[in-house]
C-alpha positions as a Markdown table, in Angstrom:
| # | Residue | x | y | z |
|---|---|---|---|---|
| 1 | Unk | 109.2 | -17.1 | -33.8 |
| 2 | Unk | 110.2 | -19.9 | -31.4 |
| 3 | Unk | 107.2 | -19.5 | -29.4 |
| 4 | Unk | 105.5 | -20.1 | -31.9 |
| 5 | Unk | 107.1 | -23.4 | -33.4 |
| 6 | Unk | 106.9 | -24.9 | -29.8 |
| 7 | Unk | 103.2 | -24.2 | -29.6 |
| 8 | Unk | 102.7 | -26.0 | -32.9 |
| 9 | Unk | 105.1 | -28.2 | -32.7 |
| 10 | Unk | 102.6 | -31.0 | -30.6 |
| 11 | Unk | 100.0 | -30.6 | -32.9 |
| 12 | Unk | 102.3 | -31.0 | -35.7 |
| 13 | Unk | 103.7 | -34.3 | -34.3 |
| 14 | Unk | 100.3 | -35.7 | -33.0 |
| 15 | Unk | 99.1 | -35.0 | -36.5 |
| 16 | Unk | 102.2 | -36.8 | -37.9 |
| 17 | Unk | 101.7 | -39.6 | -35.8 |
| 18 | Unk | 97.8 | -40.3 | -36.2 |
| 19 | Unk | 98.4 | -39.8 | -40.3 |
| 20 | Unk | 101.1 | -42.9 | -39.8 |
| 21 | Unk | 99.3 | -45.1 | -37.7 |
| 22 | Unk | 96.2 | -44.6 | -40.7 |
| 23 | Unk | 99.0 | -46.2 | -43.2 |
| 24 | Unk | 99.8 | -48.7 | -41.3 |
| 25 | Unk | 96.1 | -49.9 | -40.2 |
| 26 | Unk | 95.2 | -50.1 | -43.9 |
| 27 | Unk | 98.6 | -52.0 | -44.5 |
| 28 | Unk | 97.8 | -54.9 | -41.8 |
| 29 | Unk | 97.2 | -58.1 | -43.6 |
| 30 | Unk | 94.2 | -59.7 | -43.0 |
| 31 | Unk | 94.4 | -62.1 | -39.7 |
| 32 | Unk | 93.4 | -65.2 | -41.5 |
| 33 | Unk | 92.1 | -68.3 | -39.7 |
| 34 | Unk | 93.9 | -70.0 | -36.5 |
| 35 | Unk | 94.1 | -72.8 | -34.3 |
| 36 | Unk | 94.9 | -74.1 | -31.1 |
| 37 | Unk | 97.0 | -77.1 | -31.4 |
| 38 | Unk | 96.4 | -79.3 | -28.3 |
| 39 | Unk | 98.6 | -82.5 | -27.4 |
| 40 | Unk | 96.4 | -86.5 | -28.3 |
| 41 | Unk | 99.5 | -87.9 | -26.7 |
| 42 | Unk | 102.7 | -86.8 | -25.1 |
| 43 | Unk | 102.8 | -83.4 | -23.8 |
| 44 | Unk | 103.2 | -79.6 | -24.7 |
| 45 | Unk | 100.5 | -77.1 | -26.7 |
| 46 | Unk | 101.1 | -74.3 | -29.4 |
| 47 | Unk | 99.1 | -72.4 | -32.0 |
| 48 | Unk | 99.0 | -72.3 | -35.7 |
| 49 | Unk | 98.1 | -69.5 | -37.9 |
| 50 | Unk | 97.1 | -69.6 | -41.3 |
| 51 | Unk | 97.1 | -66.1 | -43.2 |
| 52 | Unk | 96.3 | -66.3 | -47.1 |
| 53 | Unk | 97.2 | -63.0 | -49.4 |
| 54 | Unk | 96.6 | -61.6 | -52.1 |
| 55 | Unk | 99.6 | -61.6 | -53.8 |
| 56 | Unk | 99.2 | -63.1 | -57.3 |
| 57 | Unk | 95.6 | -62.4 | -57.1 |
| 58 | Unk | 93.7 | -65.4 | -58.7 |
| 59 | Unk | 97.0 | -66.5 | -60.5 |
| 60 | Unk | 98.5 | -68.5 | -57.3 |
| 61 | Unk | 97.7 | -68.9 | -53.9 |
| 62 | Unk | 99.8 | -67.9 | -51.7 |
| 63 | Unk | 99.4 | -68.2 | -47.6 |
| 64 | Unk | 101.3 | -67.5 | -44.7 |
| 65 | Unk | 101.6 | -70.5 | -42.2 |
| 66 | Unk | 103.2 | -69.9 | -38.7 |
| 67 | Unk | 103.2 | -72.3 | -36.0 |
| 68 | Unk | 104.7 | -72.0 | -32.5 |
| 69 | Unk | 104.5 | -74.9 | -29.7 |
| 70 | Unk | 105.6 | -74.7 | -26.3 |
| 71 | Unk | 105.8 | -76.5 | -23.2 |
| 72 | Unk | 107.0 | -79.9 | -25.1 |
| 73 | Unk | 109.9 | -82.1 | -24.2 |
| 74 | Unk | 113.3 | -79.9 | -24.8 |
| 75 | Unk | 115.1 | -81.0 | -27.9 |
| 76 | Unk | 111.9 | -83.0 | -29.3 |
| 77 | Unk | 112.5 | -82.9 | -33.4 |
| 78 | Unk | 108.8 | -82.3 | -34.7 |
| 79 | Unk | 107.7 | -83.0 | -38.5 |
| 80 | Unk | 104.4 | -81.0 | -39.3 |
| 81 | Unk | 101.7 | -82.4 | -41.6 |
| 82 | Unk | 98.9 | -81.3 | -43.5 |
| 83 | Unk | 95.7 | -82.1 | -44.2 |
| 84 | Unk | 93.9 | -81.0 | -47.1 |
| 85 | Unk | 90.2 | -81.5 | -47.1 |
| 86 | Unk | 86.6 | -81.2 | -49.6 |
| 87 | Unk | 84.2 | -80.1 | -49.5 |
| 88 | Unk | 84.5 | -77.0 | -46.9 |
| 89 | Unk | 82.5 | -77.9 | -44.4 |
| 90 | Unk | 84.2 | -77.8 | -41.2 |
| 91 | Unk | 84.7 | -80.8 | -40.7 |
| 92 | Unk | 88.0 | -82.6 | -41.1 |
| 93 | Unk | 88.0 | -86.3 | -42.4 |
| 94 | Unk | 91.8 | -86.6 | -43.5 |
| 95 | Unk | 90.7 | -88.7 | -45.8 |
| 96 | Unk | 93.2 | -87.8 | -48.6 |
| 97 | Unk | 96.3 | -88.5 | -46.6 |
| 98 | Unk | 98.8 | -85.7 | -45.0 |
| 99 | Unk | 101.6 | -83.9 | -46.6 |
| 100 | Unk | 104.7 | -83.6 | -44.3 |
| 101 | Unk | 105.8 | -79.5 | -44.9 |
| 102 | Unk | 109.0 | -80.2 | -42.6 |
| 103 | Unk | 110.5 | -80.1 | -39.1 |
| 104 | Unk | 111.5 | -77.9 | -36.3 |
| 105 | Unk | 113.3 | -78.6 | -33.1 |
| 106 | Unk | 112.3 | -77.8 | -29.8 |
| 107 | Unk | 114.7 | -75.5 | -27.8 |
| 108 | Unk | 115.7 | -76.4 | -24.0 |
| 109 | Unk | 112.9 | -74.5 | -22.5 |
| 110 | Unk | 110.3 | -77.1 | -24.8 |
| 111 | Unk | 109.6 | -74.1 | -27.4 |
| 112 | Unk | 110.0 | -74.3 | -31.2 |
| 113 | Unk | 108.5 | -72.5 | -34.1 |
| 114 | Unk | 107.9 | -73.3 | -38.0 |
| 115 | Unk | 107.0 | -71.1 | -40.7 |
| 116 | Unk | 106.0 | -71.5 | -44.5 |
| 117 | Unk | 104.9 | -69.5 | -47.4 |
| 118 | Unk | 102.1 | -71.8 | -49.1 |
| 119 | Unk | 102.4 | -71.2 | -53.0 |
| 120 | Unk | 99.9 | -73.5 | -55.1 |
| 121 | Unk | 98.5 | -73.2 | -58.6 |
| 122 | Unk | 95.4 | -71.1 | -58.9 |
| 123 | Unk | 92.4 | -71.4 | -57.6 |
| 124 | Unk | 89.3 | -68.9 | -58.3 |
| 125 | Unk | 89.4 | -66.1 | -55.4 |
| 126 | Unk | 86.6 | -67.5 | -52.9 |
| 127 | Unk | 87.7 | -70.7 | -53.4 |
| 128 | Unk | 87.5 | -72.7 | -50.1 |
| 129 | Unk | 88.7 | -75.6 | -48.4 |
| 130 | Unk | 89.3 | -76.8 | -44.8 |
| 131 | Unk | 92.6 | -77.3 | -43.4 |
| 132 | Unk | 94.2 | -79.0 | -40.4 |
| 133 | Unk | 97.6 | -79.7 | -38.9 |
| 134 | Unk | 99.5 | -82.6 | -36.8 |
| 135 | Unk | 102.9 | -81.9 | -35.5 |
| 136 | Unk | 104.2 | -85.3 | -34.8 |
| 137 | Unk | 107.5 | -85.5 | -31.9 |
| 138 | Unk | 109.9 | -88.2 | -32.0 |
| 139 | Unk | 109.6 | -88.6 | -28.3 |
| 140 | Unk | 105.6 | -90.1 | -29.4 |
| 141 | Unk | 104.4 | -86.3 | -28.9 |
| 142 | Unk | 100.9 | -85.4 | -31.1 |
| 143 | Unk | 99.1 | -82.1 | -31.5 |
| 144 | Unk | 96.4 | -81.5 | -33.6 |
| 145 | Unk | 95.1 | -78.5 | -34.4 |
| 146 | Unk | 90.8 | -78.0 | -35.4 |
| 147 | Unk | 89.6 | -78.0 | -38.4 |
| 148 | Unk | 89.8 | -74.2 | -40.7 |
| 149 | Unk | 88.3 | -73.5 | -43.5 |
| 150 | Unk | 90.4 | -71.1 | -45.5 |
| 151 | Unk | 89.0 | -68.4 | -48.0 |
| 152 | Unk | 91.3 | -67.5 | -51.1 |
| 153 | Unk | 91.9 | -64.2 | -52.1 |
């Protein structure tokens, strides 16, 4: 009998294993749109993601933000902005003015990170708009990431 539990014990985990990695394929959120950001003055870099869900289906919007920056002066206090902008066409004009979301500090080694759960009032699902972000140092530090256009769910 044990012979035969250690034959079938490999296919028995390998089977285990490839139904769980199926459950947690179909349970990855969508990657939603991202950008570069890129220093107009001072120095470092970074990346900011945006990642809108489902949750509260055409009720709220709801969206992940997460931004990280690195290589910027250590212990550099940064305020991040956003910029809302219509119609959705890729291109960013800023013309309605920024909203400031909040800060982060940079550690010693010139990294820092910021994340946000965007909840607004509803919007019909496939509603669209573009999006960009400045992260503004208080060393004189600017990055600014493209222009997104984000989808909502």
């Amino acid at each position: 009998m044990r012979f035969h539990f250690l034959r079938r014990g490999p296919i028995l985990l390998a089977t285990a294993l490839l139904a769980a990695m199926s459950i947690i394929a179909v349970a990855k959120a969508e990657a939603g749109v991202h950008s570069d950001l890129t220093a107009v003055t001072g120095q470092g870099e970074g990346h900011v993601s945006v990642s809108p869900t489902a949750r509260d289906r055409g009720e709220i919007f709801h969206a992940q933000v997460t931004l990280n920056v690195h290589g910027a002066t250590p212990n550099t206090t940064f305020t991040v902005e956003r910029f809302i902008d219509q119609p959705p066409d890729g291109i960013c004009t800023e013309a309605g003015g920024g909203v400031v979301l909040g800060t982060f500090t940079t550690s010693q080694g010139g990294a820092g990170a910021f994340h946000f759960e965007r909840v607004s009032p509803s919007e019909t699902p496939g509603f669209q708009f573009d999006l960009d972000f400045h992260v503004v140092g208080d060393d004189g530090t600017v990055l600014v990431s493209d222009c997104m256009t984000v989808t909502m769910k």
